[in-house]
PDB file of N, CA, C and O in Angstrom:
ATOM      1  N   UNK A   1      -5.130 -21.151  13.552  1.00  0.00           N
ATOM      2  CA  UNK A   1      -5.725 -20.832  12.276  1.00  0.00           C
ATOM      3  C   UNK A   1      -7.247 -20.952  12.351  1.00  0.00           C
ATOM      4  O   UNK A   1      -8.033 -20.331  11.636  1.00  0.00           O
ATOM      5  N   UNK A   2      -7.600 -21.934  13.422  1.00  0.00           N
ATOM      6  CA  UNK A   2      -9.297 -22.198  13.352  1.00  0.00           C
ATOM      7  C   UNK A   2      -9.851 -20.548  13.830  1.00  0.00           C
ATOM      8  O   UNK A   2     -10.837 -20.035  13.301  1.00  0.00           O
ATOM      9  N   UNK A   3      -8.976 -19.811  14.979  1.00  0.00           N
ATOM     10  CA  UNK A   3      -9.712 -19.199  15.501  1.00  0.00           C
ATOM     11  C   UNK A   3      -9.655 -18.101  14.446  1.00  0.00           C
ATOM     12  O   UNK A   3     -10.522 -17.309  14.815  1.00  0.00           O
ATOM     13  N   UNK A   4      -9.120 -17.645  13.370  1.00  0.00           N
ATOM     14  CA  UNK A   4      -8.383 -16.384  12.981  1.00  0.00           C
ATOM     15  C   UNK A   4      -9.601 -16.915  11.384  1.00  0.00           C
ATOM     16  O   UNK A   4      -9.599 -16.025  10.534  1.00  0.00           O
ATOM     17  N   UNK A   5     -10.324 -17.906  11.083  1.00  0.00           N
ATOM     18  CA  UNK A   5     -10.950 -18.805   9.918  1.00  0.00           C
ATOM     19  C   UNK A   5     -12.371 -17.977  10.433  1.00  0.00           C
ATOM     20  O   UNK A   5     -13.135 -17.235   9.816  1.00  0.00           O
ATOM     21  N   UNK A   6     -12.356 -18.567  12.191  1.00  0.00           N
ATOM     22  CA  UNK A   6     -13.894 -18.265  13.221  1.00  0.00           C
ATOM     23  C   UNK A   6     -14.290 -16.960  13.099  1.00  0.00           C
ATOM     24  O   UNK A   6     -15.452 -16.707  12.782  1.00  0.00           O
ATOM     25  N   UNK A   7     -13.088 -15.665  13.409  1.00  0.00           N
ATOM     26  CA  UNK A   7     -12.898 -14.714  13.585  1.00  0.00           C
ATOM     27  C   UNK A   7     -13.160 -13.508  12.005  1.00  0.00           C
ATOM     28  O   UNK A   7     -13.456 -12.314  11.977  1.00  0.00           O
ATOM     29  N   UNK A   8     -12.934 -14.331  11.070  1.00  0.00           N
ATOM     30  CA  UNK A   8     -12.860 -13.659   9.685  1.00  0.00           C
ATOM     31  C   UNK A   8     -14.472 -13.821   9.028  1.00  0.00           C
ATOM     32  O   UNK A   8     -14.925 -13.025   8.205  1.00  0.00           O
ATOM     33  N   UNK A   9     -15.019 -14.683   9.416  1.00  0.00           N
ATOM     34  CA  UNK A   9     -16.245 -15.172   8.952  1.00  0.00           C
ATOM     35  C   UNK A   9     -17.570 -14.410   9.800  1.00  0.00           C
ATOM     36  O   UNK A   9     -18.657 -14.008   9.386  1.00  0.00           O
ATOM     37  N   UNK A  10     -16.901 -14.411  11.280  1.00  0.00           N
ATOM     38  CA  UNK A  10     -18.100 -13.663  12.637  1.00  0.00           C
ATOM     39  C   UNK A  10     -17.952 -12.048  11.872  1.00  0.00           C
ATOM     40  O   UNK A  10     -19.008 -11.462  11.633  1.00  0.00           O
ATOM     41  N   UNK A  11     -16.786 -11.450  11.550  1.00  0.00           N
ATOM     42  CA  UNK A  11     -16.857 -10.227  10.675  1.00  0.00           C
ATOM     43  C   UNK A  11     -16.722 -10.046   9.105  1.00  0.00           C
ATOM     44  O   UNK A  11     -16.094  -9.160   8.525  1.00  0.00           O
ATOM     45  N   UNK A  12     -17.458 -11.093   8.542  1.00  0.00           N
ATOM     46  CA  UNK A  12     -17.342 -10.759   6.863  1.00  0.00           C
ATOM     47  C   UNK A  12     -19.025  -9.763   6.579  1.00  0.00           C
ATOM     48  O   UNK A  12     -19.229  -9.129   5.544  1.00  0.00           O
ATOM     49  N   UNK A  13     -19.750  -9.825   7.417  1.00  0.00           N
ATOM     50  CA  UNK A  13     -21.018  -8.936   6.821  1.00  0.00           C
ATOM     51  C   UNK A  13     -21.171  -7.620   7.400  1.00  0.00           C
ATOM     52  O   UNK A  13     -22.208  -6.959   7.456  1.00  0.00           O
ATOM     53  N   UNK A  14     -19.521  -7.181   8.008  1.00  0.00           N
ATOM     54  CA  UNK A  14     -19.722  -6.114   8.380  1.00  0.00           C
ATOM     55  C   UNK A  14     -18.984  -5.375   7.170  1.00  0.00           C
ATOM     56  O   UNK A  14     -18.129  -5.923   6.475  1.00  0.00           O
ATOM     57  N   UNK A  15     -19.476  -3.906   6.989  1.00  0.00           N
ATOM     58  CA  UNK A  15     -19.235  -3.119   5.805  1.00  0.00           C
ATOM     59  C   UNK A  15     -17.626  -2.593   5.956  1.00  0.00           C
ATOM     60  O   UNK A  15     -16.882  -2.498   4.979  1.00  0.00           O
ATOM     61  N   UNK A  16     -17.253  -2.296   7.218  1.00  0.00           N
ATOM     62  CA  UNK A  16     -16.051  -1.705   7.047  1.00  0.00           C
ATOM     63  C   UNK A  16     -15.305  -3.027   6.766  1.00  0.00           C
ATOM     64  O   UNK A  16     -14.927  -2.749   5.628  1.00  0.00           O
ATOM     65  N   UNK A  17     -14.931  -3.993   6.941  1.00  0.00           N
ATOM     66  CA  UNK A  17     -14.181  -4.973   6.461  1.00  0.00           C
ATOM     67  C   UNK A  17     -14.069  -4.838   4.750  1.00  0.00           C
ATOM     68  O   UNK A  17     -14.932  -4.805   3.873  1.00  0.00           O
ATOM     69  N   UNK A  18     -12.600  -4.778   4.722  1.00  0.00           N
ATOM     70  CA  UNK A  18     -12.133  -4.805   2.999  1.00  0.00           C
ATOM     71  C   UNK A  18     -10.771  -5.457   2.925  1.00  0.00           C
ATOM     72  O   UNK A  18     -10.152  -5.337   1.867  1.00  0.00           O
ATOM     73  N   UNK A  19     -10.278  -6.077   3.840  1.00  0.00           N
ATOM     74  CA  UNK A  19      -9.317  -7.092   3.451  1.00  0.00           C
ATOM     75  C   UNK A  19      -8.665  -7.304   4.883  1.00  0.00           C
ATOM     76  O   UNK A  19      -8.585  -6.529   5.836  1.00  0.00           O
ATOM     77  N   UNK A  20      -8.092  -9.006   4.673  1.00  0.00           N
ATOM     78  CA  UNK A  20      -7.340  -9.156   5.612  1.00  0.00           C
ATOM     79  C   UNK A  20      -5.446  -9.391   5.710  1.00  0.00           C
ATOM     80  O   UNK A  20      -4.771 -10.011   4.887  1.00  0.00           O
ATOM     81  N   UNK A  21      -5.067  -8.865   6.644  1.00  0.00           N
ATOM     82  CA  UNK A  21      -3.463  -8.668   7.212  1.00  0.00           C
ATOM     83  C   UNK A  21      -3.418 -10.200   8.242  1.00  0.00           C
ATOM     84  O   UNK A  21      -3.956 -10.603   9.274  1.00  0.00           O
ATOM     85  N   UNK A  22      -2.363 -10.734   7.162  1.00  0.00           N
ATOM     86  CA  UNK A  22      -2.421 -11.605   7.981  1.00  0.00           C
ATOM     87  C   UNK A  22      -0.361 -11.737   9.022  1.00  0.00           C
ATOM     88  O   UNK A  22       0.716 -11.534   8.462  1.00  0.00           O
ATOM     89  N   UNK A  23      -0.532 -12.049  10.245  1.00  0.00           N
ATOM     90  CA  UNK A  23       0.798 -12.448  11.031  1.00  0.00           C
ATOM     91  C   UNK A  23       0.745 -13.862  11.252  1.00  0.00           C
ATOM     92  O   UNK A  23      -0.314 -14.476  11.388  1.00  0.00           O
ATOM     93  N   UNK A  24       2.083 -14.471  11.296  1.00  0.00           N
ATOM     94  CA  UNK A  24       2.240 -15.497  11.860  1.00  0.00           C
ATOM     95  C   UNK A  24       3.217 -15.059  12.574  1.00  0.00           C
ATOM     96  O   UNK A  24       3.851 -14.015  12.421  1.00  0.00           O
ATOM     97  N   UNK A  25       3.387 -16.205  13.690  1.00  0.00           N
ATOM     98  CA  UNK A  25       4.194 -16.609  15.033  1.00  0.00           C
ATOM     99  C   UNK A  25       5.370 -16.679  14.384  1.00  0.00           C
ATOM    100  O   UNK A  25       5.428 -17.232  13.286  1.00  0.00           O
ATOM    101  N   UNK A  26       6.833 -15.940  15.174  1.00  0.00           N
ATOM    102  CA  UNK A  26       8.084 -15.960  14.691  1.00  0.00           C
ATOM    103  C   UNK A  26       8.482 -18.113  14.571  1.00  0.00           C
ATOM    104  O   UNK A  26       8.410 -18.895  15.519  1.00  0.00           O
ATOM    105  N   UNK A  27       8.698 -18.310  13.736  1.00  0.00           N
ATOM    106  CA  UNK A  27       9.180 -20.018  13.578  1.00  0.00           C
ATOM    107  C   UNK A  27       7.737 -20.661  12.701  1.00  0.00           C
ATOM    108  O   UNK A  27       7.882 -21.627  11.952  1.00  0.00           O
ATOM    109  N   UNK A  28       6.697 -20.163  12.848  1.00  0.00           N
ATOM    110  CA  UNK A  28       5.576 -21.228  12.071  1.00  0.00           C
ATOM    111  C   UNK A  28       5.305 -21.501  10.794  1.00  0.00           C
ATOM    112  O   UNK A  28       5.063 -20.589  10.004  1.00  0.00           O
ATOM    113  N   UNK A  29       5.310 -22.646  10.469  1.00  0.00           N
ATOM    114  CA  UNK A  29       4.785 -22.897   9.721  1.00  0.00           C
ATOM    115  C   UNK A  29       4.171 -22.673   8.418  1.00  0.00           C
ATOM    116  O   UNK A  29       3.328 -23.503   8.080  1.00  0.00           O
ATOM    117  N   UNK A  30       4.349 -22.011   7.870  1.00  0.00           N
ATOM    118  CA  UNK A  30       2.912 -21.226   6.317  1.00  0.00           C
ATOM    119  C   UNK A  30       2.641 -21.811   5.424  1.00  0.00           C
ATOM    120  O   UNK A  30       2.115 -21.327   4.422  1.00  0.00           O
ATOM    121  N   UNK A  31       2.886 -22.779   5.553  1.00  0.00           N
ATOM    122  CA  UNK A  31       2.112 -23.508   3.831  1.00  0.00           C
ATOM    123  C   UNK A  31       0.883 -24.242   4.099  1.00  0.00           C
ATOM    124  O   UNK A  31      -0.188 -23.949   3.568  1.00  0.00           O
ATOM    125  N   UNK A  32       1.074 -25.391   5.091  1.00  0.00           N
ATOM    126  CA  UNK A  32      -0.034 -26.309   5.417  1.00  0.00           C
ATOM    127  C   UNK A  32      -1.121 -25.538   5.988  1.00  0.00           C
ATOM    128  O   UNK A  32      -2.182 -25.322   5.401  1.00  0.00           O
ATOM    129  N   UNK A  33      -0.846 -25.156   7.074  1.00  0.00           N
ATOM    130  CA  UNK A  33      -2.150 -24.720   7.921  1.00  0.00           C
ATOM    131  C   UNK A  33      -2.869 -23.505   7.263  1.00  0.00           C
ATOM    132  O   UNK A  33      -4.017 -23.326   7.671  1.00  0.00           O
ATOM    133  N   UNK A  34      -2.376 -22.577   6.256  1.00  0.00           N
ATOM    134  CA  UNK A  34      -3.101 -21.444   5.882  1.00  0.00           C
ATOM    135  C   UNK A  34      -3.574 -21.767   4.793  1.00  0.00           C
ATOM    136  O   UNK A  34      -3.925 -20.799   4.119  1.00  0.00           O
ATOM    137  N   UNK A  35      -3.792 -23.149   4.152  1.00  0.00           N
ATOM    138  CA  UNK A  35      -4.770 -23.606   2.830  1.00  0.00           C
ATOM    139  C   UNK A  35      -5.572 -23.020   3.540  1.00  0.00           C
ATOM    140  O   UNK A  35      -5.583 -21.796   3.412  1.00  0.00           O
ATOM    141  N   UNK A  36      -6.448 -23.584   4.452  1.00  0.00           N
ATOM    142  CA  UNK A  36      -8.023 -23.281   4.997  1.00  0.00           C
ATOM    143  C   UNK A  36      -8.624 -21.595   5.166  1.00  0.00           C
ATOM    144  O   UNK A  36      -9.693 -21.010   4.990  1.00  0.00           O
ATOM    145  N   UNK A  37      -7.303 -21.269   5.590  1.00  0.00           N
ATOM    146  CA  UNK A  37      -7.774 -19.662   5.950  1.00  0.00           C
ATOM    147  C   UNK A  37      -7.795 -18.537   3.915  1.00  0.00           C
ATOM    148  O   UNK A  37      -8.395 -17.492   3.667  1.00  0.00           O
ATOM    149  N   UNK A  38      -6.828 -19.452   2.884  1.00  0.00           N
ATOM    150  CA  UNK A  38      -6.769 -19.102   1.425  1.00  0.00           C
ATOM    151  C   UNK A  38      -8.521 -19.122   0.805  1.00  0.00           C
ATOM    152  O   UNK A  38      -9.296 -18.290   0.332  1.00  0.00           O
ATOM    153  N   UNK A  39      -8.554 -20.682   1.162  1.00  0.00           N
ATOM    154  CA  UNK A  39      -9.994 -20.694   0.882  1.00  0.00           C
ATOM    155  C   UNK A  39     -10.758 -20.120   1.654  1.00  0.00           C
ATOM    156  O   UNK A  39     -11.715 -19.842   0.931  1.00  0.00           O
ATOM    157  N   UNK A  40     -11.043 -19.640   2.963  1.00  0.00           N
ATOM    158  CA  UNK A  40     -12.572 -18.770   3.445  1.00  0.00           C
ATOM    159  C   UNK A  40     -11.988 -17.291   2.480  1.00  0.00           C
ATOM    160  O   UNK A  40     -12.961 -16.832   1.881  1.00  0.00           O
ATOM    161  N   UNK A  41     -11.114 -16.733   2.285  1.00  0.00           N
ATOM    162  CA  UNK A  41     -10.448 -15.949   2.191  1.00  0.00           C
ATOM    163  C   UNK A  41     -11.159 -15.443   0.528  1.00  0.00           C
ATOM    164  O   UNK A  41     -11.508 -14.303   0.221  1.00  0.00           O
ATOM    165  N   UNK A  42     -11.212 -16.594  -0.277  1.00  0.00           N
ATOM    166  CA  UNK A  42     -11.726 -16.657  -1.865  1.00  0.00           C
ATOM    167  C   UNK A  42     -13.155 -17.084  -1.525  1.00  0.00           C
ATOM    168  O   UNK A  42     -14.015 -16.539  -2.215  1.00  0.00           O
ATOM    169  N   UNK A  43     -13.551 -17.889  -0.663  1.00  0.00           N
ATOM    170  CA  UNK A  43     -14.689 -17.600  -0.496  1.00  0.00           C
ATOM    171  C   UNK A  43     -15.589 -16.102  -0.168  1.00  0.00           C
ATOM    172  O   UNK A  43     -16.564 -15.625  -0.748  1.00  0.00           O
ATOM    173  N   UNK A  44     -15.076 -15.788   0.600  1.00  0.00           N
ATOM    174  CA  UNK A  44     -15.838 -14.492   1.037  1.00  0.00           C
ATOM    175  C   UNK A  44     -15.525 -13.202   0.463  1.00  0.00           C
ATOM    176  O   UNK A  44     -15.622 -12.079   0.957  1.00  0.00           O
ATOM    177  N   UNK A  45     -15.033 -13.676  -0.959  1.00  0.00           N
ATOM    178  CA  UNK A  45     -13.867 -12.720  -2.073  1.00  0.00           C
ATOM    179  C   UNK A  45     -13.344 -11.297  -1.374  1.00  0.00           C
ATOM    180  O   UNK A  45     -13.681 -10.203  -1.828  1.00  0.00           O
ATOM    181  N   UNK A  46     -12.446 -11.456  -0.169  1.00  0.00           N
ATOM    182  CA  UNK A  46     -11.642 -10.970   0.454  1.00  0.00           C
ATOM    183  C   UNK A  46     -10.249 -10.992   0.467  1.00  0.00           C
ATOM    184  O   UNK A  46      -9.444 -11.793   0.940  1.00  0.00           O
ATOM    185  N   UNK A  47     -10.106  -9.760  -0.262  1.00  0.00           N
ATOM    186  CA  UNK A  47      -8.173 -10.387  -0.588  1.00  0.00           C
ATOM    187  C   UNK A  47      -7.400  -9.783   0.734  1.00  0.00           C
ATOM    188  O   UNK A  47      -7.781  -8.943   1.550  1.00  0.00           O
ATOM    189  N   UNK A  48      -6.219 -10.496   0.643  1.00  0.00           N
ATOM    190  CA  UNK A  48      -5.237 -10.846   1.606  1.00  0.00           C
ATOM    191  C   UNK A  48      -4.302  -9.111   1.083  1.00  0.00           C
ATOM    192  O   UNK A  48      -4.145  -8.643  -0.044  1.00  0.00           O
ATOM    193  N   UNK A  49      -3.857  -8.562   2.447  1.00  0.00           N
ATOM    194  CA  UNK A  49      -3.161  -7.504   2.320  1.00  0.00           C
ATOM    195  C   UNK A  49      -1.778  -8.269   2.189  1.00  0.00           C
ATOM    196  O   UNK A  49      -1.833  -9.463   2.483  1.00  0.00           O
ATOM    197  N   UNK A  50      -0.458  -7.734   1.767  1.00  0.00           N
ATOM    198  CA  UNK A  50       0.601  -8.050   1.742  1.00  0.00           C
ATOM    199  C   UNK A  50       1.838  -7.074   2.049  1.00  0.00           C
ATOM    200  O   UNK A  50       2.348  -6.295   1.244  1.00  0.00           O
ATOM    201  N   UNK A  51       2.093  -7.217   2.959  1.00  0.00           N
ATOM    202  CA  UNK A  51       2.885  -6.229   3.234  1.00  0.00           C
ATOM    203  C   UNK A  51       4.617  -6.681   4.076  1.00  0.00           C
ATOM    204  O   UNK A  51       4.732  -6.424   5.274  1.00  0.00           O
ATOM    205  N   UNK A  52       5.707  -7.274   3.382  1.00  0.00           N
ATOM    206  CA  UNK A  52       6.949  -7.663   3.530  1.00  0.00           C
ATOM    207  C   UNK A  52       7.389  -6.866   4.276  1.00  0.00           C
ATOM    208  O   UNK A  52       7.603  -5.728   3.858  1.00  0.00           O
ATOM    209  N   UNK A  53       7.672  -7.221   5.656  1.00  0.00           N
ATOM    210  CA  UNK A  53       8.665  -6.689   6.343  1.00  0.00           C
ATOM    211  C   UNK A  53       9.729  -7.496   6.210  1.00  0.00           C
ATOM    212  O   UNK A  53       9.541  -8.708   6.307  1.00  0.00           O
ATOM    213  N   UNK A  54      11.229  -6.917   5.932  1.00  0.00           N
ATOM    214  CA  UNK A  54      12.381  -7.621   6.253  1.00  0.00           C
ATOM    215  C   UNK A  54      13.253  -6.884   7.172  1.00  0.00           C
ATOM    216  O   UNK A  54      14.250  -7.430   7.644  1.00  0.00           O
ATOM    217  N   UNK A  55      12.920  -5.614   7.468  1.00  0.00           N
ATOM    218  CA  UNK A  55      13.911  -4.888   8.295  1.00  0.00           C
ATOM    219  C   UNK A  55      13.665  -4.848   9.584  1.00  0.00           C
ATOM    220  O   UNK A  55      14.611  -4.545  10.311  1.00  0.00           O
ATOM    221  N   UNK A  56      12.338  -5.143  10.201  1.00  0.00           N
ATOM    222  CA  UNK A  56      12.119  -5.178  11.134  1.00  0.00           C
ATOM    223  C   UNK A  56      11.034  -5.955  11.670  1.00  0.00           C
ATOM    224  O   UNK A  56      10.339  -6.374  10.745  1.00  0.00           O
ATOM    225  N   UNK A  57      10.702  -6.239  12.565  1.00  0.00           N
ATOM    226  CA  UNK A  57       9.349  -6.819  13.278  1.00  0.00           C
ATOM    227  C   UNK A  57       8.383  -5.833  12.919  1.00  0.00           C
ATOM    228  O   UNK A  57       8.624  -4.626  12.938  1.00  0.00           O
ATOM    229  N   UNK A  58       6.754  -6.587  12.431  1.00  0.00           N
ATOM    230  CA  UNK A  58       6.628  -8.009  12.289  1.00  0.00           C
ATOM    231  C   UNK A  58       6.780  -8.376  10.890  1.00  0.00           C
ATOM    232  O   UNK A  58       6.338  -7.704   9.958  1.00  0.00           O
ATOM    233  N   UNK A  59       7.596  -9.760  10.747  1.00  0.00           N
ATOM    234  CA  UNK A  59       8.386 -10.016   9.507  1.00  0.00           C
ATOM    235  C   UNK A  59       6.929 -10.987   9.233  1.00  0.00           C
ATOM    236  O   UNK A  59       6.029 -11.387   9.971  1.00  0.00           O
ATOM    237  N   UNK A  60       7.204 -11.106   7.907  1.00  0.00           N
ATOM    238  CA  UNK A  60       6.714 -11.409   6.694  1.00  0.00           C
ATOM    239  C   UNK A  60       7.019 -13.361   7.096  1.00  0.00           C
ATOM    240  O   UNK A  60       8.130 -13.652   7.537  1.00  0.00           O
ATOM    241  N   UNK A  61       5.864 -14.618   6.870  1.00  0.00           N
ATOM    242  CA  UNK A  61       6.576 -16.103   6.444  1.00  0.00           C
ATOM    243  C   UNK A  61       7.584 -15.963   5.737  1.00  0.00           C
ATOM    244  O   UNK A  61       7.591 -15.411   4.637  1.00  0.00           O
ATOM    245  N   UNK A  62       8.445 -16.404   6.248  1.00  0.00           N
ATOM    246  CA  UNK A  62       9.866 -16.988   4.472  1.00  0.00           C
ATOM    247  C   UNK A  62      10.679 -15.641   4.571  1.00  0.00           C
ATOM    248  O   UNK A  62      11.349 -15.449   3.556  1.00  0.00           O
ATOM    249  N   UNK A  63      10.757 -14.979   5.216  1.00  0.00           N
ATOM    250  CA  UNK A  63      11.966 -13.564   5.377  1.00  0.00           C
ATOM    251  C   UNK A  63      13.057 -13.996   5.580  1.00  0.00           C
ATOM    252  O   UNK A  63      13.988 -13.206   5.427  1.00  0.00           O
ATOM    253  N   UNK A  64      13.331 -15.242   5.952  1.00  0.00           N
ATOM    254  CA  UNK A  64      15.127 -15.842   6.479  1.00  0.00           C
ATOM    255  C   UNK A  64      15.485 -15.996   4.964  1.00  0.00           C
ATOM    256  O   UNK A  64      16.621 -15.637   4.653  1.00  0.00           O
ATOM    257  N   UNK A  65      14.828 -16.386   4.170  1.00  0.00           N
ATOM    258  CA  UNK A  65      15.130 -16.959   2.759  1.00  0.00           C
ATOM    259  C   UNK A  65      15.651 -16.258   1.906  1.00  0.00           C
ATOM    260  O   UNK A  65      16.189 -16.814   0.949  1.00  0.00           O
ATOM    261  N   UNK A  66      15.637 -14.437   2.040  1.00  0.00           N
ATOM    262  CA  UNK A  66      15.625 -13.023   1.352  1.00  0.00           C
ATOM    263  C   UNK A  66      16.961 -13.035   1.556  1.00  0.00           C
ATOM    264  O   UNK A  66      17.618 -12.935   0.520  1.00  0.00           O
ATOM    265  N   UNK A  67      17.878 -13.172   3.071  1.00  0.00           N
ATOM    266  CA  UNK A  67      18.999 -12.310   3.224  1.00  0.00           C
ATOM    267  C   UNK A  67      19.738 -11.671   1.993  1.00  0.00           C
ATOM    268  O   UNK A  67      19.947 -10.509   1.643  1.00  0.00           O
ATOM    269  N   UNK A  68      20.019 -12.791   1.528  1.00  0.00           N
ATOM    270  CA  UNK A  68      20.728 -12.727   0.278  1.00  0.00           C
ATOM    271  C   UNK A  68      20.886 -12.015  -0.636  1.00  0.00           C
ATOM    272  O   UNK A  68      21.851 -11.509  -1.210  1.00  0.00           O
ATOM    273  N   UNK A  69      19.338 -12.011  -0.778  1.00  0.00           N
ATOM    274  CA  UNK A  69      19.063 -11.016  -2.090  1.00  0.00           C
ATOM    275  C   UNK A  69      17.388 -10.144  -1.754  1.00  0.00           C
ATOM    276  O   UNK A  69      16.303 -10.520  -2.198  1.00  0.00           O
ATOM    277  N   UNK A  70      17.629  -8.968  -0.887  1.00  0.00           N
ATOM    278  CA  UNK A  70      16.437  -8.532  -0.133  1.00  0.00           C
ATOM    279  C   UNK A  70      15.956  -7.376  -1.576  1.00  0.00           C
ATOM    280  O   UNK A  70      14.940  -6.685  -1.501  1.00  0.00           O
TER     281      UNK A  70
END
């Protein structure tokens, strides 16, 4: 997360930048470690793209949780 925090900030004063897509690693984590990357994120009033995959790779945090009711 530090490097992807490093990485968002070395390109926030470039013009084509208008939002970020974010992936995580199949099994990690999403609540704790992506506070930090929420806040540079509202800092640099850059909204987060969102885009749910459940049918295929690359899936979405929290997609095991859907089966049920996709």
């Amino acid at each position: 997360m530090a490097w992807a925090i490093k990485e968002i900030r070395s390109l926030a004063h470039e013009t084509w930048l208008a939002a970020v897509w974010l992936h995580l690693p199949e099994g990690k984590r999403s609540i704790i470690p992506i506070r930090a990357l929420w806040a540079t994120l509202n800092e640099l009033d850059l909204p987060l793209v969102h885009h749910s995959f459940f049918m295929e790779p690359p899936y979405f945090p929290g997609y095991r949780d859907i089966w049920a009711t996709p």
